[in-house]
C-alpha positions as CSV (number, residue, x, y, z in Angstrom):
1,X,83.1,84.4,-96.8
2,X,81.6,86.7,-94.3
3,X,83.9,90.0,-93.4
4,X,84.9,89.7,-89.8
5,X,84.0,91.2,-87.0
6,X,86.1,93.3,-85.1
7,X,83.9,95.6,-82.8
8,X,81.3,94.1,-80.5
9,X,79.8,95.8,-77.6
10,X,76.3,97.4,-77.1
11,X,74.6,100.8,-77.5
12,X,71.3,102.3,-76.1
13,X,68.6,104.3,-77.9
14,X,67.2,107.3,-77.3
15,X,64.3,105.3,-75.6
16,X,66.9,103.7,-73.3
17,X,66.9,99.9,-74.9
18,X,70.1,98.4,-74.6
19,X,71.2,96.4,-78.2
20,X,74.1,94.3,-78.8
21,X,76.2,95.5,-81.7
22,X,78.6,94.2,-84.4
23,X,80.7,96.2,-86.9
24,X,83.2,95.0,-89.4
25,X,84.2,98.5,-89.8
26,X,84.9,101.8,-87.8
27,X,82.1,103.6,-90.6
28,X,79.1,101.0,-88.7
29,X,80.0,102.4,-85.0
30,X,79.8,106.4,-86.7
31,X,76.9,105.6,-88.2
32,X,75.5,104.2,-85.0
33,X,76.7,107.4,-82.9
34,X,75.1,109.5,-85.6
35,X,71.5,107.7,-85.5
36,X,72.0,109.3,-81.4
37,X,72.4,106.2,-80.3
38,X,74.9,105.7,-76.7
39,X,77.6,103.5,-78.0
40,X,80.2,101.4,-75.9
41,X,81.7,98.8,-78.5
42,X,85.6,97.5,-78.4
43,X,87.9,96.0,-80.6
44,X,87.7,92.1,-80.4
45,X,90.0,91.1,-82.7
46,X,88.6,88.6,-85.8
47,X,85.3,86.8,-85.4
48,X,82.8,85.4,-87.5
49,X,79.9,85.6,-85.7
50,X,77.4,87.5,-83.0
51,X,78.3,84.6,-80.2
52,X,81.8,84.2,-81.1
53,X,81.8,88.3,-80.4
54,X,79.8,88.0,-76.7
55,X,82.1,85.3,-75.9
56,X,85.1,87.7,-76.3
57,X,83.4,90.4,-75.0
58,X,82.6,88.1,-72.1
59,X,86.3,86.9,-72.0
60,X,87.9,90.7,-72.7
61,X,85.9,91.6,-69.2
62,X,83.6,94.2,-71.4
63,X,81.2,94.4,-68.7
64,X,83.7,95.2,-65.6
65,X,82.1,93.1,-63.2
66,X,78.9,94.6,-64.1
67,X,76.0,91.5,-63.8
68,X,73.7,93.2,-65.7
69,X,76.2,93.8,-68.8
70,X,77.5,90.2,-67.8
71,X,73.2,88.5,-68.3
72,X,73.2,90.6,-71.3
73,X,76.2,89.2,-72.9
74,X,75.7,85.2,-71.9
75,X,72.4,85.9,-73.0
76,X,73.7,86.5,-77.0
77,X,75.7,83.5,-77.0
78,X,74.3,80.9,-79.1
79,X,76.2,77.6,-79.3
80,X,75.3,74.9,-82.2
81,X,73.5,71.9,-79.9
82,X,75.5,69.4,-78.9
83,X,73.0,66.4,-79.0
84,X,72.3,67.1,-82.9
85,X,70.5,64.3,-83.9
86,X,70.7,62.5,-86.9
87,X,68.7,59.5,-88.6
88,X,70.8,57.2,-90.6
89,X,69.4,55.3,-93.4
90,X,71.4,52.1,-94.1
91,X,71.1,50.2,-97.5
92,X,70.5,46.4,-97.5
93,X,74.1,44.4,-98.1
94,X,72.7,43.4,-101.5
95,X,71.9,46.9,-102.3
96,X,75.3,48.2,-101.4
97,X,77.1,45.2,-103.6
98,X,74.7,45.8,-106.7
99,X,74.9,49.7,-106.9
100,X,77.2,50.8,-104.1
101,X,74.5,52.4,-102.5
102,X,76.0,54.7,-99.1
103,X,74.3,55.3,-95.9
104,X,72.6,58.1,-96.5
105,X,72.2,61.5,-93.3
106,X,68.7,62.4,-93.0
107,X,68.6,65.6,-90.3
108,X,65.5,65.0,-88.1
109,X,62.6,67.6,-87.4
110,X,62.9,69.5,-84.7
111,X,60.3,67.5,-82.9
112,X,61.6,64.0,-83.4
113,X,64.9,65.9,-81.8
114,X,63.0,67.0,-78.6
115,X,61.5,63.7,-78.3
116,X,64.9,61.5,-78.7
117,X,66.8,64.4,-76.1
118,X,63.9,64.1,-73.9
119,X,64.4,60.0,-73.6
120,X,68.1,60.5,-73.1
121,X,67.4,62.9,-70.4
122,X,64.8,60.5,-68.5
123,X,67.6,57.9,-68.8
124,X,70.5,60.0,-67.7
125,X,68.4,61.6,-64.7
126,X,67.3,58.1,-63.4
127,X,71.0,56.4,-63.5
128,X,72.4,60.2,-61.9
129,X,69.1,59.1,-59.0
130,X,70.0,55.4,-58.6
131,X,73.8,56.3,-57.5
């Protein structure tokens, strides 16, 4: 298992790019202020991941009412999508009886994904229009 996270926060380079930053360990944020680098990071407590880290960052009030610190933060937050789509393969009865074939998950490509969202979308748009 991954080591934990337990500082998050952000840091600037010398040519003024702002970075979000992770360290499992006080030795990462001293390495980072050695490379020159501006360094505002916190303790978060135990995460496991960059977007659990901005979400605490986001919760601990890191950026102090600051929207540009606020942008920055929301914009490292990846969540897992919610309309994961899956195709199902079912076996015939017969099939299932003879061999105890299962149904069997087959994740979809990315495109047959968009394309099944997209038709959800036209449906759930036209029934939010009709009421």
């Amino acid at each position: 298992m991954k080591d934990a996270i337990i500082y998050a926060g952000y840091s600037r380079d010398k040519s003024g790019k702002m970075r979000f930053r992770t360290a499992t360990t006080q030795k990462r944020v001293d390495q980072l202020v050695a490379l020159g680098e501006e360094v505002h990071m916190r303790i978060i407590g135990d995460v496991y991941s960059k977007s659990a880290a901005a979400k605490e960052l986001l919760r601990l009030d890191h950026a102090n009412g600051a929207k540009e610190l606020e942008k920055f933060y929301t914009a490292q937050v990846r969540d897992e999508n919610p309309f994961r789509v899956v195709k199902l393969k079912f076996p015939s009865v017969a099939m299932q009886q003879l061999v105890g074939a299962e149904i069997e998950e087959q994740p979809l490509t990315a495109k047959e994904a968009r394309k099944i969202r997209a038709e959800f979308n036209r449906k759930v748009k036209a029934a939010y229009e009709a009421n």
